[in-house]
KOLMI-806495 format. One line per field, with one value per residue (C-alpha): residue in one letter; x, y, z. Coordinates in steps of 0.05 Angstrom, whole numbers, always signed. Layout:
BEGIN
residu A,...
xx X,...
yy Y,...
zz Z,...
% end
This chain:
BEGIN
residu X,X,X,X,X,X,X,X,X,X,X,X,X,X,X,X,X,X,X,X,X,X,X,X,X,X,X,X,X,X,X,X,X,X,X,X,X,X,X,X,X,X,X,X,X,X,X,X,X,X,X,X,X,X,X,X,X,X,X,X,X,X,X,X,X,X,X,X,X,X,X,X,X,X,X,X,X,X,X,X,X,X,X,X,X,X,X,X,X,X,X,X,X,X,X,X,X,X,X,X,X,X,X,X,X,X,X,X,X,X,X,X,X,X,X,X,X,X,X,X,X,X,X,X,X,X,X,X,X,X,X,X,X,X,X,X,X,X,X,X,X,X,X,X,X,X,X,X,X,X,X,X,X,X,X,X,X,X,X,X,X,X,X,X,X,X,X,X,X,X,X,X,X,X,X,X,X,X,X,X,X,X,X,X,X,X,X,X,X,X,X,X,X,X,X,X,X,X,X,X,X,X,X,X,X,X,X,X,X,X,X,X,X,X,X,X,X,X,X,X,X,X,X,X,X,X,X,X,X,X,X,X,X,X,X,X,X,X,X,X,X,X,X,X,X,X,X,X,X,X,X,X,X,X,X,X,X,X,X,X,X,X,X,X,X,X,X,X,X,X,X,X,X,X,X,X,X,X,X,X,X,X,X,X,X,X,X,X,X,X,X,X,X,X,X,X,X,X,X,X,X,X,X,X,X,X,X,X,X,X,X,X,X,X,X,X,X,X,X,X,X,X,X,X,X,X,X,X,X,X,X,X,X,X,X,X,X,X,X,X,X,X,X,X,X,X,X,X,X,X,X,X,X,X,X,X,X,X,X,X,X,X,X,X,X,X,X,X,X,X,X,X,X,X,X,X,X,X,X,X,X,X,X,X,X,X,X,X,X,X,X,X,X,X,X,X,X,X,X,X,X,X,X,X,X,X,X,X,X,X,X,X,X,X,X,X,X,X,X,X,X,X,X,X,X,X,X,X,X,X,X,X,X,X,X,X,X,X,X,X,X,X,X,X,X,X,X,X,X,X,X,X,X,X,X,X,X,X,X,X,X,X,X,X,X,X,X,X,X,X,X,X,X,X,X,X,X,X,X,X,X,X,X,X,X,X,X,X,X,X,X,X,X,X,X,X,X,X,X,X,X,X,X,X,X,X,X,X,X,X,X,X,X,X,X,X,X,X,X,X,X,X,X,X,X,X,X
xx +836,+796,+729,+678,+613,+564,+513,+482,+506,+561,+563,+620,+614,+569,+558,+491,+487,+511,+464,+407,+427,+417,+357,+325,+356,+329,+260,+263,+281,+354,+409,+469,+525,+546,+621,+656,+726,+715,+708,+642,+601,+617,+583,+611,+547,+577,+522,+457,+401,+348,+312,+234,+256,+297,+246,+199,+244,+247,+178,+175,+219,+172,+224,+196,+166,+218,+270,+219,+208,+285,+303,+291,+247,+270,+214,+245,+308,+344,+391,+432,+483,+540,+491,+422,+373,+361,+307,+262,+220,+178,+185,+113,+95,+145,+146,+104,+29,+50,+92,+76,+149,+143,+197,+275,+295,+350,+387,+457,+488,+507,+432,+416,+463,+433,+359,+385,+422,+372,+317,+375,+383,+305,+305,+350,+416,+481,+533,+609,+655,+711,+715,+759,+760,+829,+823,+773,+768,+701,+683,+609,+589,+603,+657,+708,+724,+771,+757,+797,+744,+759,+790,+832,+814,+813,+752,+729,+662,+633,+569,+530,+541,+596,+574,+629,+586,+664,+662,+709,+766,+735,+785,+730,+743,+811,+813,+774,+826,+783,+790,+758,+769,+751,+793,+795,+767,+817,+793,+797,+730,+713,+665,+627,+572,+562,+509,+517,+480,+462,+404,+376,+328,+356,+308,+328,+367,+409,+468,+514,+536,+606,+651,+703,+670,+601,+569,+520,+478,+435,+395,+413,+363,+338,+407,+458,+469,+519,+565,+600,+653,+696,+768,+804,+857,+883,+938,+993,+1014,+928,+919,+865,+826,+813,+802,+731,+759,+775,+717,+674,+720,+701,+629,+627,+661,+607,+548,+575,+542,+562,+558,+571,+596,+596,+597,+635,+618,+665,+698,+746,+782,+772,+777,+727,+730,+675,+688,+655,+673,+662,+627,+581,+591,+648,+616,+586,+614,+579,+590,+543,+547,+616,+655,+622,+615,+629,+601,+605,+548,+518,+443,+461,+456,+513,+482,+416,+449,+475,+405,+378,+439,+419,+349,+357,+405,+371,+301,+337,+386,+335,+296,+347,+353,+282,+299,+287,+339,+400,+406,+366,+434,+464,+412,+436,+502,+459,+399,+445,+513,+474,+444,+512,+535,+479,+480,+560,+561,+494,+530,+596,+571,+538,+591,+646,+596,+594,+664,+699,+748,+755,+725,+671,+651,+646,+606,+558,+558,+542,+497,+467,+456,+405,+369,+368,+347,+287,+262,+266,+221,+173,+133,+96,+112,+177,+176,+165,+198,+263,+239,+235,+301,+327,+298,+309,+225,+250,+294,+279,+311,+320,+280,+318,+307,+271,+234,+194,+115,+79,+41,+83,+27,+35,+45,-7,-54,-29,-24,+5,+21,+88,+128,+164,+231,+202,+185,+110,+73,+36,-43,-101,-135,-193,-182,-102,-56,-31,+43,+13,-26,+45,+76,+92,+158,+139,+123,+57,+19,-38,-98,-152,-215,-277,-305,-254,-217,-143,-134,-91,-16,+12,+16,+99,+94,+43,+100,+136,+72,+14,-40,-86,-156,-172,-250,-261,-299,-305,-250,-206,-203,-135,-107,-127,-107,-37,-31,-57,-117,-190,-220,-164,-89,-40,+15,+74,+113,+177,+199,+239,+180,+190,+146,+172,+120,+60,+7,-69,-125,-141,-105,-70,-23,+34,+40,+55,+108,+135,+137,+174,+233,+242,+210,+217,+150,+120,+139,+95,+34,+29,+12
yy +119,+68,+89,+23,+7,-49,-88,-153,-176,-164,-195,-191,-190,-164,-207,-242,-284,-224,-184,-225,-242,-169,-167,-219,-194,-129,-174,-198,-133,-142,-102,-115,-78,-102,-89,-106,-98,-85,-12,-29,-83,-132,-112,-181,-229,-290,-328,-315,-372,-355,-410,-417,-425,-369,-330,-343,-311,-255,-247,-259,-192,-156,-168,-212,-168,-117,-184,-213,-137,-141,-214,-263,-329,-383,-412,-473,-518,-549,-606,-617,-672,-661,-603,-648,-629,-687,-646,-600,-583,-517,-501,-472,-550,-568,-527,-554,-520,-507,-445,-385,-373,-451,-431,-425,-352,-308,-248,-229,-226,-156,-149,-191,-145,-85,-98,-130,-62,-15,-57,-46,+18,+36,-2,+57,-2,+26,-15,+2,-6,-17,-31,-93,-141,-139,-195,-228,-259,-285,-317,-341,-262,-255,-231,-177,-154,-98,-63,-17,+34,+80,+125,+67,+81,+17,+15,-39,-71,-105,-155,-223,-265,-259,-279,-297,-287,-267,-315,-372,-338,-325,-289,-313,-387,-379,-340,-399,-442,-482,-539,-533,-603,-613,-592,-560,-595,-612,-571,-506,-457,-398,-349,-298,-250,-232,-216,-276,-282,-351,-393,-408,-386,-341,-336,-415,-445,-489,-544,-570,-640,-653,-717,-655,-607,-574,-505,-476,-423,-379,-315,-255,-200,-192,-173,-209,-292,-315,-372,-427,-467,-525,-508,-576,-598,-530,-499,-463,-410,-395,-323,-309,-272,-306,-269,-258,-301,-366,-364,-360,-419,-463,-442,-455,-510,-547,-519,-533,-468,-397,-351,-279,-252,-187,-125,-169,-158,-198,-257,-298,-362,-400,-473,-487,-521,-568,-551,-559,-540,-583,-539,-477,-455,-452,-413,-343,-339,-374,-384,-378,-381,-385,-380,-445,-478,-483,-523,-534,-488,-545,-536,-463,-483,-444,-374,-407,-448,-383,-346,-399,-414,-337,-350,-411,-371,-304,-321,-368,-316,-260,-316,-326,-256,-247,-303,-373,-432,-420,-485,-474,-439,-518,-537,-489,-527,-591,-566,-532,-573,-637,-601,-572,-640,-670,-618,-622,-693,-692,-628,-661,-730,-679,-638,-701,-730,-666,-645,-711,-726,-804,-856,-869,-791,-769,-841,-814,-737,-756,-816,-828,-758,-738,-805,-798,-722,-733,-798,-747,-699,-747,-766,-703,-735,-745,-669,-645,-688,-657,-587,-596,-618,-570,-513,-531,-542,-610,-586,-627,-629,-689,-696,-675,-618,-571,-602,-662,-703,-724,-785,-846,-861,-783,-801,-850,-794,-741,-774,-724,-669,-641,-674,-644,-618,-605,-535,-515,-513,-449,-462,-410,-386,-336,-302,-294,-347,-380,-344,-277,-301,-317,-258,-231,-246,-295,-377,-393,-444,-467,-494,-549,-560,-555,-527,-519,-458,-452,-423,-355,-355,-314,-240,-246,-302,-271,-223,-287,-335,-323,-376,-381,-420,-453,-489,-531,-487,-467,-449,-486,-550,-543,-518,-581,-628,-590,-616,-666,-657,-683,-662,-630,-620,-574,-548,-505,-465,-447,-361,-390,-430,-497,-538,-548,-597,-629,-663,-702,-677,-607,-626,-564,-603,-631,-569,-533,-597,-574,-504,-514,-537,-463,-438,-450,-481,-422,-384,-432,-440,-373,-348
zz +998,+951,+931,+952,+925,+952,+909,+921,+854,+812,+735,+699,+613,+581,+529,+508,+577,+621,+594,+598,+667,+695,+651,+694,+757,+740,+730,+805,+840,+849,+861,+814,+782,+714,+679,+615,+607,+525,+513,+464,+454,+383,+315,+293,+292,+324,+347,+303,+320,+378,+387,+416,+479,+493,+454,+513,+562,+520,+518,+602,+588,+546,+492,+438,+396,+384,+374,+318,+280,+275,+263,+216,+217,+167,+134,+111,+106,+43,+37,-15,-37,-95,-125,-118,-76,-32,+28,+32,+99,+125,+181,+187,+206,+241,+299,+365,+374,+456,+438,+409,+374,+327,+284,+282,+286,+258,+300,+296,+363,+354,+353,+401,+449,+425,+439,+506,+531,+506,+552,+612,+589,+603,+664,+693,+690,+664,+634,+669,+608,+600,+672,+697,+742,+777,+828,+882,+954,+969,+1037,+1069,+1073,+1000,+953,+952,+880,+855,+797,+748,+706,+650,+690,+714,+787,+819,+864,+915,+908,+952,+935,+956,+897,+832,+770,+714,+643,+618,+557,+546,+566,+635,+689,+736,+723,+722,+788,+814,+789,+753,+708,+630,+596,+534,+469,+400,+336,+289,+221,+204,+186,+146,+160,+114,+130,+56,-4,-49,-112,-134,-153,-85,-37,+12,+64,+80,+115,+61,+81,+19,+36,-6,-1,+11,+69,+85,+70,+107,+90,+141,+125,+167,+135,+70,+29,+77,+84,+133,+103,+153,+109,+131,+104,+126,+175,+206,+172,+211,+155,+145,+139,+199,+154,+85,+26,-7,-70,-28,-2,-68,-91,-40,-43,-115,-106,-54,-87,-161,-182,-195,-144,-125,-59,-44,+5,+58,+133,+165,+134,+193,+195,+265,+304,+349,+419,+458,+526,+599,+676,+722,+778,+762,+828,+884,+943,+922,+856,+799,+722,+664,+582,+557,+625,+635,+575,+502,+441,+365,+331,+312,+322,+343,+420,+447,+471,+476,+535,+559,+567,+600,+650,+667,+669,+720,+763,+775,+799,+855,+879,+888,+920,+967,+980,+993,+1045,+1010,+1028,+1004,+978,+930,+896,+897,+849,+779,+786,+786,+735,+687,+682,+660,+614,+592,+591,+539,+489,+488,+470,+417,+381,+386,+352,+296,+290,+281,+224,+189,+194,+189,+130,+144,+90,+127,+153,+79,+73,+118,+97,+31,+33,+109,+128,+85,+93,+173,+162,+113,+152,+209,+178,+142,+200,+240,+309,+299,+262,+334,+374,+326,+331,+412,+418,+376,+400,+477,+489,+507,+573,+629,+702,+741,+800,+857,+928,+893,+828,+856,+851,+908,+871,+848,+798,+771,+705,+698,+721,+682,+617,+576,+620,+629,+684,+753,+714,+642,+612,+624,+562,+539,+518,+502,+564,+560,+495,+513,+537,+594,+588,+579,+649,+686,+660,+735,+758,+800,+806,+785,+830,+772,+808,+770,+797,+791,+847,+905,+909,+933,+1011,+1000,+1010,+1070,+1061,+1053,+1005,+952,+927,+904,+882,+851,+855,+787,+804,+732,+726,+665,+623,+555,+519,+565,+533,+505,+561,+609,+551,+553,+625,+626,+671,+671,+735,+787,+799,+825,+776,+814,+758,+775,+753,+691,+674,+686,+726,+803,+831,+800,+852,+832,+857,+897,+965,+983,+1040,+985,+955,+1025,+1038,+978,+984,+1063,+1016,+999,+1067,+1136,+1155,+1194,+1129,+1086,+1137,+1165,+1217
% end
């Protein structure tokens, strides 16, 4: 007889977004159930940039500060061209004043794992590897999934919602028969996680610019640099791993130094794909990171997109298990997909320019790119408009069922404050901050004025929203410029920390119109 287990979620992969998504189910209170058919997780450091914004999640997690004792901030980038330094930048003054991580960070994603199971692993969560999913039938009560363990007993488990985080080969999608346009990039790359001696900085980040290829150095920890060559069109007969002394040739070769590569971690030759589904979701079953979408590493957005696919899909679901409407679930296909979308084509066009062997791609390599970078970096606005985009500050979702603004003339009244859609900006508050304030797993209704004070949320509903009553006093000026309030205003912060619904003034009505979109009305008013 087959053995049966219920959950109300199951993930399969464990990989970066996997992980992080039972991390943030764990967050909410949810039951899951997490496999990986691999028998261990990767010591190979594919992905190595965590950028500010997935740094914030972390710390929503209680995981920022063992991430930054084990990382690596870069503290500034260097361009060169045909061995000349052409820019320089710090990052120190680049980075935007609303976020308390203004830098671009360093972790291997071995690391990144690591930390990530050991905070599942004192949550009481255990990892089933290697552990396989065989097959699944999912219907309106949920999903039906069979899966093989180490012990290869095939077992039946039974759960609410499937998530595919089962990287870009996902069995999910493919179960789901789903479509994943897109295609591979023409050249060929190497890879080296190395100790290289050479005349250089090596706690920057440094690109080589050649009428021949690009080099890109990034620092890992103190002794070890990762190297990303481009090695040309792809070659059939290429050995899949290159030898260390091809890839000092080519190194010397774009840097026109000397240089010294040792104690090799992993050197690999690979092609790279730009890739996107077209649905995130078909019924119960949903896809995040890698199942649902893959990229160039240009601007190191990959994973990041991943964590944040997982942090946009597990507050709604253990919403809608704690009885929200289940639409809500409709809007991560339409949040995250556009998103997907955008940074596809932005690290595409980079990716093109840096890679391209055409007249007019080594035209630009050589002689435009460093031009657009430094005008880039010569202004401060346009320093931090850069370092938004980069780091994903700069997310924004469309207005649309569940992220809305009750006053056509918002934005006049706001001024500066973030809009419905756009990430909520951290400010000091009372000798802390305002994140450290909306640490609680929950959505964060921020209340200017004055004088008036909020009416309290129904007993059932203060579990899921807690209401923060902020006066103008002192010490509070930053955080009112932040959002752009002079006298009153209601702020509705979403669990992954963007803003839901922004309203003028202290009337309390909008926001309970609003929150009915979650709630039946009875729900919302009480009783």
């Amino acid at each position: 007889m087959m053995e049966h287990a219920e959950t109300d979620v199951l993930i399969v992969g464990a990989g970066p977004t996997g992980l992080m998504m039972a991390s943030q189910l764990a967050r909410h209170g949810v039951r899951f159930q997490i496999i990986d058919r691999q028998t261990d997780r990767s010591k190979e450091s594919r992905a190595l940039v965590i950028h500010a914004r997935s740094l914030e999640l972390l710390q929503n997690l209680g995981l920022s500060e063992s991430f930054l004792k084990t990382g690596r901030p870069s503290i500034g980038l260097e361009i060169y061209t045909n061995g000349q330094k052409r820019v320089q930048a710090d990052f120190g003054d680049i980075g935007a004043k609303d976020t308390p991580f203004p830098f671009i960070f360093f972790l291997s994603q071995a690391e990144t794992e690591r930390l990530l199971r050991e905070d599942l692993k004192s949550r009481g969560v255990d990892i089933e590897q290697p552990a396989e999913l065989l097959s699944f039938a999912s219907s309106d009560q949920g999903v039906v999934a069979q899966v093989r363990g180490a012990d290869q007993v095939v077992r039946e488990v039974r759960s609410r919602y499937l998530i595919g985080c089962d990287g870009a080969h996902s069995p999910v999608r493919h179960a789901l028969n789903l479509p994943f346009p897109g295609a591979p990039y023409a050249e060929d790359f190497l890879l080296a996680d190395v100790e290289v001696k050479w005349p250089f900085e090596q706690d920057r980040l440094l690109l080589f610019l050649t009428a021949d290829g690009v080099l890109a150095h990034f620092p890992l920890t103190s002794r070890l640099s990762r190297l990303i060559l481009t090695a040309g069109l792809r070659r059939e007969d290429a050995p899949t791993e290159p030898g260390l002394d091809e890839i000092t040739a080519k190194t010397e070769s774009f840097t026109g130094v000397k240089a010294r590569l040792s104690n090799p971690q992993w050197l690999s030759r690979f092609r790279l794909h730009h890739r996107a589904v077209p649905r995130y979701r078909v019924g119960p079953v949903f896809l995040a990171g890698d199942a649902a979408h893959i990229h160039s590493p240009a601007g190191g957005q990959g994973m990041n997109t991943g964590l944040q696919d997982a942090a946009n899909l597990a507050w709604k679901i253990a919403w809608v298990l704690k009885g929200a409407n289940p639409d809500l679930l409709d809007s991560y296909h339409g949040e995250r997909h556009r998103i997907a979308e955008i940074l596809l084509k932005t690290t595409d066009r980079l990716f093109r320019g840096a890679a391209s062997q055409s007249r007019l791609g080594r035209f630009f390599r050589v002689n435009l790119a460093p031009l657009f970078v430094k005008f880039m970096l010569s202004n401060e606005n346009r320093r931090r408009r850069a370092f938004r985009r980069i780091s994903q500050l700069a997310i924004h979702y469309h207005p649309g069922a569940f992220v809305a603004e009750d006053d056509e003339n918002a934005d006049e009244f706001f001024q500066k404050g973030p809009k419905a859609g756009a990430r909520a900006p951290d400010a000091p508050l009372d000798g802390g901050t305002l994140f450290n304030a909306m640490k609680a797993p929950k959505a964060h209704v921020l209340f200017f004025s004055p004088s008036a004070k909020p009416p309290p949320l129904p007993d059932h509903l203060q579990s899921l929203i807690e209401t923060h009553t902020l006066s103008r006093t002192p010490g509070r000026e930053t955080l009112f410029e932040r959002y752009g309030v002079s006298d009153s205003a209601i702020y509705f912060i979403r669990p992954d920390g963007h803003v839901g619904y922004r309203t003028p003034g202290s009337d309390w009505h909008g926001l309970r119109l609003y929150l009915e979109r979650f709630f039946p009305a009875a729900a919302v008013t009480g009783p």
